[in-house]
PAKE-198026 format. One record per residue (C-alpha): residue in one letter; x, y, z. Coordinates in steps of 0.5 Angstrom, whole numbers, plus 2048, in hexadecimal, padded with zeros to 3 digits. Layout:
! residues N
aXYZ/...
! end
This chain:
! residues 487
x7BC770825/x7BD776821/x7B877A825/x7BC77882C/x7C377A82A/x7BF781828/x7BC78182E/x7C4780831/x7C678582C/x7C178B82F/x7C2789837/x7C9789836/x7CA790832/x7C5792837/x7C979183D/x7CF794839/x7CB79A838/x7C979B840/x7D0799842/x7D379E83D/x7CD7A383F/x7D07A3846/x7D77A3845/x7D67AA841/x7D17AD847/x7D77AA84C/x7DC7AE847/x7D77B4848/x7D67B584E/x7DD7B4850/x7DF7B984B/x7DA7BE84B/x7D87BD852/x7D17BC850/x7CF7BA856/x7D17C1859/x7CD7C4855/x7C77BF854/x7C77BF85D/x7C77B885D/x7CD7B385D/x7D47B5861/x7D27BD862/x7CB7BC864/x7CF7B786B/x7D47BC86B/x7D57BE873/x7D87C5871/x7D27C786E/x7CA7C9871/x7C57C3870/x7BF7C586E/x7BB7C6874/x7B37C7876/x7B07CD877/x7B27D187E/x7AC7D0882/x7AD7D6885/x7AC7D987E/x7A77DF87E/x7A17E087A/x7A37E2872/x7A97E0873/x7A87D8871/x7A77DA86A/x7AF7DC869/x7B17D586C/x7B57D2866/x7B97CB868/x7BC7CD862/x7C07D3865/x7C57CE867/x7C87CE860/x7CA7D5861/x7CE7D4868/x7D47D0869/x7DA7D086E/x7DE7CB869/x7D97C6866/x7D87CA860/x7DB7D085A/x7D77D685B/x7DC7DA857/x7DB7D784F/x7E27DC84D/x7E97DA850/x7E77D2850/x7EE7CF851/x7EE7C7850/x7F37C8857/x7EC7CB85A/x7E77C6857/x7EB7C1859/x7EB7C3861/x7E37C4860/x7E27BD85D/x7E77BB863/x7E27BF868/x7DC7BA866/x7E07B4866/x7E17B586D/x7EA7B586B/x7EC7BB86F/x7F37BB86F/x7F37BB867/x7EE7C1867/x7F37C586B/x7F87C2867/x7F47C5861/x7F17CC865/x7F87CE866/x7FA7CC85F/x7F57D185C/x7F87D6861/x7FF7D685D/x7FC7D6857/x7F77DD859/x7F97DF860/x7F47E585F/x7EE7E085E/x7E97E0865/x7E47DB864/x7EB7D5864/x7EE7D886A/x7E67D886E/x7E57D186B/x7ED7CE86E/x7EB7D2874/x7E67CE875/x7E97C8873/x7EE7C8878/x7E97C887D/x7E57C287A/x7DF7BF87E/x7E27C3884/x7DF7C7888/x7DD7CE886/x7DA7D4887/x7D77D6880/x7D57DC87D/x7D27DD875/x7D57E3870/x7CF7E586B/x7D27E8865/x7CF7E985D/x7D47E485A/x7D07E5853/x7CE7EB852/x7D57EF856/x7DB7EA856/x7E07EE858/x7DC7F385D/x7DB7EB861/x7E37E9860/x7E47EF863/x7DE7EF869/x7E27E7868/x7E97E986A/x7E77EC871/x7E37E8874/x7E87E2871/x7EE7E6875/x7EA7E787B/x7E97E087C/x7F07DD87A/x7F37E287F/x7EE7DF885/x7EF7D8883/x7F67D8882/x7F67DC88A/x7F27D688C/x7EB7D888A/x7E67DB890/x7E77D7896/x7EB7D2893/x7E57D188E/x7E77D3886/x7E27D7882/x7DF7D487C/x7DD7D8876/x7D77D6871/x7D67DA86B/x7CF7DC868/x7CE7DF862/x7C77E3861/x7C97E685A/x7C77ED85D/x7BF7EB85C/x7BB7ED862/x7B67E6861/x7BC7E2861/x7BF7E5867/x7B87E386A/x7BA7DC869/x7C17DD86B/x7BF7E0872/x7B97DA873/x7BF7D4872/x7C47D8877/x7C07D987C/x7BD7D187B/x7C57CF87D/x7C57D1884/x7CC7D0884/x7CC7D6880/x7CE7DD885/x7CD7E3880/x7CE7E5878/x7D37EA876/x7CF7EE871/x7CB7EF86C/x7CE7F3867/x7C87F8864/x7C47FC869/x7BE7FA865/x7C07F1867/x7C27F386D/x7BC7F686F/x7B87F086C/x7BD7EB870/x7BC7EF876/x7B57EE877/x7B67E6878/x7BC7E887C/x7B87EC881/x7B27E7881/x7B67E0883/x7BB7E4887/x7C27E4883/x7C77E9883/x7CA7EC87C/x7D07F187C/x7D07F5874/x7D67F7872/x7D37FB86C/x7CC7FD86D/x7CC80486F/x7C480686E/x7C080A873/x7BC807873/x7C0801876/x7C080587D/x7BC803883/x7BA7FD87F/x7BB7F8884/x7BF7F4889/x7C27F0885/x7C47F487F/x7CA7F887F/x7D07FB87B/x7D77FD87B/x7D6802875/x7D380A878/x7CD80A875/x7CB80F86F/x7CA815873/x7D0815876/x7D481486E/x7CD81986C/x7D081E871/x7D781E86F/x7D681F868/x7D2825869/x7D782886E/x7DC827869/x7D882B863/x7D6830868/x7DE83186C/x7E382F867/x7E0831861/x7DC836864/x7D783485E/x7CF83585F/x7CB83285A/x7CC82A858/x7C9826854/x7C781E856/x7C7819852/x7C4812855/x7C080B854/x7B980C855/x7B8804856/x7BE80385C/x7BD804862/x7C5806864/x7C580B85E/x7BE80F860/x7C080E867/x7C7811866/x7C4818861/x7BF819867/x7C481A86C/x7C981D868/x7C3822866/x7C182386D/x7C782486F/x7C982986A/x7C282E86B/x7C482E873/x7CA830871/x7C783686C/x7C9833865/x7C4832860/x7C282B85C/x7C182E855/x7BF827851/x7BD820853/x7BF81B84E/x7BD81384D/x7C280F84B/x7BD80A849/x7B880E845/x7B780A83F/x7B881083B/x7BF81383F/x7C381783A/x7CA81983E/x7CB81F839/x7C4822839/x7C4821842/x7CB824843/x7C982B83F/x7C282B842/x7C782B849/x7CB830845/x7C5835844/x7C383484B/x7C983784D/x7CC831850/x7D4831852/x7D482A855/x7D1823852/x7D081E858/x7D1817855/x7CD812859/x7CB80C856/x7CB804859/x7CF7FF854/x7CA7FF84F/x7CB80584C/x7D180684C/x7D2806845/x7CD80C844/x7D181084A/x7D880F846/x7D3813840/x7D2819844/x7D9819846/x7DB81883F/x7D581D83D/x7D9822843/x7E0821841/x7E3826847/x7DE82B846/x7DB82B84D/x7DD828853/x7DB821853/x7DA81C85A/x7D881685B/x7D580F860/x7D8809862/x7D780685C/x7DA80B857/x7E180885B/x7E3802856/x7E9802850/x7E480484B/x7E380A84D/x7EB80B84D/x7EB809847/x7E680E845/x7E9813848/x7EC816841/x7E581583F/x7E281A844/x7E381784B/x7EA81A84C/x7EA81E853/x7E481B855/x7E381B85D/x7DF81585F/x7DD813867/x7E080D868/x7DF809870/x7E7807870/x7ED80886B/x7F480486C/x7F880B86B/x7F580E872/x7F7808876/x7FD806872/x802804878/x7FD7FF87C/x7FE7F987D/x7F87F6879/x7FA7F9873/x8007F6874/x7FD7F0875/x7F77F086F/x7FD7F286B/x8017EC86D/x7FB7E686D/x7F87E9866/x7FF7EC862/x7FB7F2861/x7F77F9865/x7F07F8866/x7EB7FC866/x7E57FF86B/x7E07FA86A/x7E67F586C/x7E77F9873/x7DF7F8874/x7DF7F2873/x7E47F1877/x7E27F587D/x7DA7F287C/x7DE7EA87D/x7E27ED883/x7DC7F0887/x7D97E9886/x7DF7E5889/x7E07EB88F/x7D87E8890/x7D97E2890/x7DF7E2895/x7DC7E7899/x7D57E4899/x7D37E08A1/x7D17DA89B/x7D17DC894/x7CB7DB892/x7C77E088D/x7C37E3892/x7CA7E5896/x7CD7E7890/x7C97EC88F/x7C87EF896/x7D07EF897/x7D07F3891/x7CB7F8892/x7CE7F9899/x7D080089A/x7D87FD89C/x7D77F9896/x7DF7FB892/x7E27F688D/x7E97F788A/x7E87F9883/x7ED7F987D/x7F080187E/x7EA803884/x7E5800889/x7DF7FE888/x7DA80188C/x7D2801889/x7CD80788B/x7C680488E/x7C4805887/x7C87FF884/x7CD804880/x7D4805882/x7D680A885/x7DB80C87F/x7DD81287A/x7DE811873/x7E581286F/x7E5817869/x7E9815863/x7EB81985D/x7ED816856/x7F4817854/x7F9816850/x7FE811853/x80180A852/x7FE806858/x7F8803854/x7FC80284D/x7F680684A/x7FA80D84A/x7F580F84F/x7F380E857/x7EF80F85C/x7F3814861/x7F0816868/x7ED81D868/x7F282086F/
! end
């Protein structure tokens, strides 16, 4: 008798314990979304999300070792979070509602989020999206590194966003809305791969805006090309970008026009001979960047004095920056990619206003307006855009509107790159990825861009020149200095 009620006592505590079990991983996942994060439950089902799918046939030999169904996690147009700062409950509830299939309340939750951050543009995609449901779209994919570059993204984000709240709320492309998915490649040339391979194995995808860094661009645009889907790059500037393929685009100039510019601007205006380069041996945007500014400047009769790697482990600003000096040099051609920044704003700590200083693209971020006492002040810097130029246009008025505040050029590329697809996608005879490519790459090919058109060369390269801008004293940035255009 003993030994029966014990037996009772442990089958009852047993199923106590299962039940509690259960009831704590109910709680789990509801509040910690571990079915999101996990891919399986809710999120896994969710209609705004890709589903994992098999391998394309029509993948080519060498690229079936990049299929990873797994890439779907870094995509979403609403079914998960890819941005981990910035999490409102307002926002996590809106996602929650999306997998829940509850689309009012997540619109509800979207909008919401958007009182609190207007200037957030992953919430503004995702209640875009959400506003069309299960509807019918056309769809198109934004890849950005999230991971790695969370501001350089919002503000890739914050065009393609303004783009497709302004087409949707004009009635979308023949009366159909543009839906938006969001991939984030975390600037890994390997993860690009397997982003582009899920894209392309979702047919209802038209073409990517992206990527960001040249080096995942052209690993990216491999795959793009082969299984035939257009890709716009809003950022990627390399050379070697050109003549790619039919597929790959981009609405930044390239290096050599940004390349030429500078070394005009060295020899015209600061009537200045010999320069210094100091770049990143390991990007392709920087080596690509030094080589055309180095050409340019030769063709034009000045001279390359000293070549420095940023990324040599044992670079000395202090120690390169007086080798320039005894070189002669009077100008110093800082040229990294984001990840030597910190070893470019040495040099210009090391110069301190001794010799000219001038810059790439990505020299253009408040760090180097922060620096600017430090070294930076009157640095000139070629940029695609600048706000101060187009100051009275309708899309600075309206970005300020929608956003609270200016953007900046990768915003406008962004914009223009989501604007070349949508003019596509209208003008194509059926918009299939096929005759999205060849309207665009027809010589009467023209989209309305954010301040001008868009027009590419048969190279794949916009037909565009670059903006100088100076660091100055001013009150814009509210750092005491800002990037003034060089008339």
């Amino acid at each position: 008798m003993a030994k029966t009620n014990e037996t009772s006592k442990l089958i009852v505590s047993l199923v106590i314990t299962l039940a509690l079990i259960g009831l704590g991983f109910s709680w789990l996942t509801r509040n910690l979304n571990l079915g999101r994060i996990l891919r399986f439950g809710p999120a896994a089902q969710s209609p705004l999300d890709l589903q994992p799918t098999p391998l394309p046939t029509t993948v080519p030999v060498g690229f079936s070792s990049f299929y990873n169904p797994d890439a779907i996690t870094r995509i979403s147009q609403g079914g998960r979070l890819l941005f981990p700062d910035g999490v409102t409950i307002q926002k996590e509830g809106a996602v929650a509602a999306l997998n829940e299939g509850d689309l009012q309340r997540a619109i509800n939750g979207l909008e919401a989020a958007l009182r609190l951050n207007r200037n957030d543009p992953e919430a503004l995609i995702y209640l875009n999206n959400a506003r069309i449901g299960s509807g019918a779209s056309f769809s198109i994919a934004v890849a950005v590194p999230i991971s790695t570059d969370p501001d350089g993204s919002r503000e890739i984000l914050r065009g393609v966003a303004q783009a497709q709240t302004e087409i949707n709320q004009a009635g979308g492309m023949k009366g159909t809305p543009l839906r938006v998915y969001i991939a984030n490649d975390e600037g890994d040339p390997e993860i690009a791969k397997q982003i582009a391979i899920a894209l392309i194995g979702d047919p209802s995808i038209l073409g990517v805006v992206g990527h960001y860094a040249s080096d995942v661009t052209l690993a990216a645009g491999n795959a793009y090309d082969a299984l035939g889907l257009v890709a716009i790059s809003p950022v990627s500037t390399s050379v070697t970008l050109s003549n790619r393929s039919d597929y790959i685009l981009r609405t930044v100039p390239s290096d050599s026009v940004a390349g030429s510019t500078l070394a005009t601007y060295t020899l015209n205006t600061l009537q200045q001979q010999k320069a210094a380069v100091f770049y990143n041996s390991k990007s392709g945007y920087s080596e690509s960047l030094k080589t055309e500014f180095i050409s340019a400047l030769l063709r034009g009769g000045g001279q390359v004095v000293g070549v420095y790697d940023l990324s040599a482990p044992n670079f000395d600003a202090e120690a390169q920056v007086q080798q320039a000096q005894l070189a002669g040099a009077t100008v110093l051609a800082l040229l990294p990619n984001t990840g030597q920044l910190d070893n470019a704003f040495k040099v210009a700590r090391a110069n301190y206003g001794r010799f000219a200083l001038l810059g790439g693209d990505d020299m253009y971020t408040p760090k180097t307006l922060q620096m600017a006492e430090q070294g930076t002040a009157e640095m000139v810097v070629a940029v695609p855009w600048h706000i101060l130029a187009h100051n009275d246009s309708p899309f600075v008025a309206a970005s300020r509107q929608l956003w609270g505040g200016d953007v900046n050029w990768r915003t406008v590329t962004a914009y223009d790159a989501t604007q070349t697809l949508i003019r596509a996608i209208q003008e194509a005879p059926a918009p299939t990825r096929q005759k999205i490519m060849e309207t665009i790459r027809s010589d009467s090919f023209t989209a309305t861009g954010a301040t001008s058109n868009v027009q590419f060369f048969p190279s794949g390269d916009r037909n565009q020149n670059v903006q100088l801008v100076k660091v100055q004293p001013g009150g814009r940035s509210g750092k005491g200095f800002d990037f003034v255009p060089v008339p």
